[in-house]
C-alpha positions in Angstrom: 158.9 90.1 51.3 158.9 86.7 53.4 157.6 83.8 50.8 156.4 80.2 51.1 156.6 77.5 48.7 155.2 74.2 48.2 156.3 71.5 46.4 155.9 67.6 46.1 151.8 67.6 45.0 150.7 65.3 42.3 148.5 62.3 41.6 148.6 59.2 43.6 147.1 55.6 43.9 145.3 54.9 47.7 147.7 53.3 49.6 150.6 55.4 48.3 152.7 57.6 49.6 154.0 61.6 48.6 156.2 63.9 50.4 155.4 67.8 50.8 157.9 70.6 51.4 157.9 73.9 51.7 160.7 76.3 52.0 160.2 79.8 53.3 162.5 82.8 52.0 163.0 86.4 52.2 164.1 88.7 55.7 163.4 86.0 57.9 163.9 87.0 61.4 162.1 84.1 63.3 160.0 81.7 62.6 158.0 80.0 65.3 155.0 77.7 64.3 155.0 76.3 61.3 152.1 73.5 59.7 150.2 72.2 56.9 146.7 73.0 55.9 144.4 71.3 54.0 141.2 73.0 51.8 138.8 71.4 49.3 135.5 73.1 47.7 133.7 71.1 50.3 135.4 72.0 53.2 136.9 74.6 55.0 140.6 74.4 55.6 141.9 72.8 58.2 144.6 72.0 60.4 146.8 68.6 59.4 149.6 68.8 60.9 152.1 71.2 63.1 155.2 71.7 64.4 156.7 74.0 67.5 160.2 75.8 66.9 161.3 73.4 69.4 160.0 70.3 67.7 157.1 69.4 69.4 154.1 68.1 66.8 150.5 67.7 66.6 148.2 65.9 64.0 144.6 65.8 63.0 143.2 63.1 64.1 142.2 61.7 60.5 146.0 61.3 59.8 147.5 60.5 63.0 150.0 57.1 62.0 150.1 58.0 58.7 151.5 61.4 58.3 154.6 62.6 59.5 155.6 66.7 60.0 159.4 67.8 60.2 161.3 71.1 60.0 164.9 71.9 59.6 164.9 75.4 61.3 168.6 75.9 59.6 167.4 75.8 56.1 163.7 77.4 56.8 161.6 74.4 55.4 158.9 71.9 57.0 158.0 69.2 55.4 155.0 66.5 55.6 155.4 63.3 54.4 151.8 61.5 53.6 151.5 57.4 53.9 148.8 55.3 53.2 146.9 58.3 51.2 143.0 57.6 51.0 140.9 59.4 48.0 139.7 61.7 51.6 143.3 63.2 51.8 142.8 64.9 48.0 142.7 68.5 48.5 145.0 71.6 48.1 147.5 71.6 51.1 149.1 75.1 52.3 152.1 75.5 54.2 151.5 78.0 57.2 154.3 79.9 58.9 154.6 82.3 61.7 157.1 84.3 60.6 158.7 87.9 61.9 155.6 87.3 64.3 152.8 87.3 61.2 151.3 84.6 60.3 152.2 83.6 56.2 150.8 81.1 53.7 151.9 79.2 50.7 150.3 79.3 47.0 149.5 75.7 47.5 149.6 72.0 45.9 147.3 69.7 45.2 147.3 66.4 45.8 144.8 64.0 44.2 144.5 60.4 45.9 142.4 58.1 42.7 143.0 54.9 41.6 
């Protein structure tokens, strides 16, 4: 019964900028991790970006300076916000979640980086 949603995809010129957030809801006991993924046709989906209950972060190293991961642990959300996009950021992004200890995934948004 625990969901995620994603919001904040859409189409974008390179160089721009979009935010992504995703709120989880449901019986939410804990939630410890939680990150986005990425996943195009051409690639299996990968890690972008994380973030520790405790705040601690990690990035792929493709976006490191440009992408920014937050989570507000009082309203259940995590958020990435994506600077200077390049047309090799377009994919689908997931939010991930460990929550109650089981590991839960958004429905996805795309974002599409093209002048």
């Amino acid at each position: 019964q625990v969901q995620l949603v994603e919001s904040g995809g859409g189409l974008v010129q390179p160089g721009g900028s979009l935010r992504l957030s995703c709120a989880a809801s449901g019986s939410i006991m804990r939630i410890n991790d939680m990150g986005w993924y990425r996943q195009t046709p051409e690639k299996e989906r990968e890690l972008v970006a994380a973030v520790t209950r405790g705040g601690s972060t990690n990035y792929a190293d493709s976006v490191k300076g440009r992408f920014t991961i937050s989570r507000d642990n009082a309203k259940n959300t995590v958020d990435l916000q994506m600077n200077s996009l390049k047309p090799e950021d377009t994919a689908v992004y997931y939010c991930n979640a460990h929550v109650n200890w089981r590991d839960c995934w958004g429905q996805g948004t795309q974002v599409t980086v093209s002048s």
